[in-house]
N, C-alpha and C positions, 0 to 999 in steps of 0.2 A: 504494500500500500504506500503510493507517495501523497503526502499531505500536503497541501498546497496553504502556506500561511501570508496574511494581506492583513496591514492594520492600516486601516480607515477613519477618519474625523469625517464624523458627517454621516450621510445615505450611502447607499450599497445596494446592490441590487445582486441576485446571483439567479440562474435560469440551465437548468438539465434542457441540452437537446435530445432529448429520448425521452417518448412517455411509456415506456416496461420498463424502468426501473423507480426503485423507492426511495423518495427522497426525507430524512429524519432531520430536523433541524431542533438543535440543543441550544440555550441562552444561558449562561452563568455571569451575575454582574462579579464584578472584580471588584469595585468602591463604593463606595457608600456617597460617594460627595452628591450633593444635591445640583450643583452647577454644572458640572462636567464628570458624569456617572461612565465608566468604562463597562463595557461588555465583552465577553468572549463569545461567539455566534459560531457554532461546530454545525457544517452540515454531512453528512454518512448519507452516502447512494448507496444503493444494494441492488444487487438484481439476481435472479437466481438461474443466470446460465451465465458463463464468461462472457464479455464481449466488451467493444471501446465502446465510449460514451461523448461528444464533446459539454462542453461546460464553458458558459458565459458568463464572467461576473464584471460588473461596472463600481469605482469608487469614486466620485467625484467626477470631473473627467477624463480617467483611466480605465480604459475599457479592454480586458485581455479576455484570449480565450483558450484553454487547454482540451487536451485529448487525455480523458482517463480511459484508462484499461483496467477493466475489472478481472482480474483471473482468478485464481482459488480460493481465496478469501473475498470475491466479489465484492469487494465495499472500496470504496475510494472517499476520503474526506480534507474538507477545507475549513481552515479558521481563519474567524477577524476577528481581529480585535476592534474593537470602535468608539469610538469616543461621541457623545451628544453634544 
């Protein structure tokens, strides 16, 4: 599994081009600050036969896009961190 990690201020966007696979999205804040509150945002694709995936995420004006490969453990995950 490679994890792909992006920390962000601001909006974020992220989008599976493939709808057979499962997308699981985790949020754990990180601070407590009421002004500027950090998150951790985990998202885990699965899908239950191998296969690539590609993957779209936008931060601001940074817009990439990767090619996961789901193989024997089928799950491919990305974290941001983000800032409000």
């Amino acid at each position: 599994m490679q994890p792909v990690y992006m920390e962000c201020d601001g909006d974020y966007h992220v989008e599976v081009l493939d709808r057979e696979v499962r997308v699981i999205r985790q949020v754990r804040v990180l601070n407590n600050d009421l002004l500027k509150p950090r998150y951790r945002v985990t998202y885990v694709i699965t899908s239950e036969k191998p296969k690539t995936v590609k993957v779209r995420y936008a931060c601001r004006d940074e817009i990439n896009e990767v090619e996961a490969t789901l193989g024997k453990t089928m799950r491919y995950m990305i974290e941001l961190l983000t800032r409000d």
